[in-house]
C-alpha positions in Angstrom: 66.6 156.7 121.9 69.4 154.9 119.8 72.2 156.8 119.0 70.7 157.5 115.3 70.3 160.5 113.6 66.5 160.0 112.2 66.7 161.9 108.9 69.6 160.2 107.6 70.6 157.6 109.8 73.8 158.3 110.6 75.3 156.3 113.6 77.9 154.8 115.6 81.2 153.7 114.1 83.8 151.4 115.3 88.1 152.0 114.3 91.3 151.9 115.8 93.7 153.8 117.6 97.3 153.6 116.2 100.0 153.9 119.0 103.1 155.2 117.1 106.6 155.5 118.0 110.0 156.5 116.1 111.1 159.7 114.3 109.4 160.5 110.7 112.1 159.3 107.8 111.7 163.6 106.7 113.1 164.7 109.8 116.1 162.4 109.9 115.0 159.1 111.4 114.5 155.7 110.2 110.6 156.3 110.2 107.3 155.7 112.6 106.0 152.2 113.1 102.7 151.1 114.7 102.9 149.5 117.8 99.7 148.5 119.2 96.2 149.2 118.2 92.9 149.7 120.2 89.3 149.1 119.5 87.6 152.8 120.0 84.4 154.1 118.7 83.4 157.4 116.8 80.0 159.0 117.9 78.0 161.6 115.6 77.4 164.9 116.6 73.7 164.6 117.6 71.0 167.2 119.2 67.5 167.0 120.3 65.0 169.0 118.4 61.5 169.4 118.0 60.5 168.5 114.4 56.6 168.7 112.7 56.4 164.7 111.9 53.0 163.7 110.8 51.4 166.7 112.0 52.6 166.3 115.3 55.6 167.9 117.4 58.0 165.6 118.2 61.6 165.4 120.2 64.1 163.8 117.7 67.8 163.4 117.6 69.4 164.8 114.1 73.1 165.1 113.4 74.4 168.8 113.2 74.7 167.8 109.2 71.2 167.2 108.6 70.5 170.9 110.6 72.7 172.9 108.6 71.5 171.1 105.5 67.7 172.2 106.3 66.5 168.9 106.0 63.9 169.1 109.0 60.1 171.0 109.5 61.2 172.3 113.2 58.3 173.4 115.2 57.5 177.1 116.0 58.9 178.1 119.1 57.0 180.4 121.5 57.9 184.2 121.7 58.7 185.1 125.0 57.5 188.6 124.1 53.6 189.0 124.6 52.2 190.4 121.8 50.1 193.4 123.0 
């Protein structure tokens, strides 16, 4: 599985790191400047869940958004109480 959320596609996404050095101009210095950057990635928050797709139970990977939202069918899960 792709690192994908499969209700609303959210994925990867690439930015920088700022390395900063100096004192803020607020505080008394002459301010913070930027001295290098690097390449880093942000991941989304995904988890596997079983979801009703077509009629059948499948194991997906949603972002926590999309589960909070309610945007899913999740399968019934299995009591672990017998029913007598």
């Amino acid at each position: 599985m792709s690192r994908k959320c499969s209700v609303c596609g959210k994925g990867t996404i690439h930015g920088n790191t700022l390395s900063r050095r100096g004192k803020a101009k607020r505080d008394g210095g002459v301010g913070i400047k930027i001295t290098s950057t690097t390449k880093r990635v942000f991941l989304p928050n995904l988890q596997k869940r079983k979801v009703i797709v077509e009629g059948k139970i499948k194991k997906v990977l949603v972002c926590t958004k999309c589960i909070k939202a309610g945007k899913l069918n999740f399968a019934a899960r299995k009591s672990s109480v017998p029913n007598n």
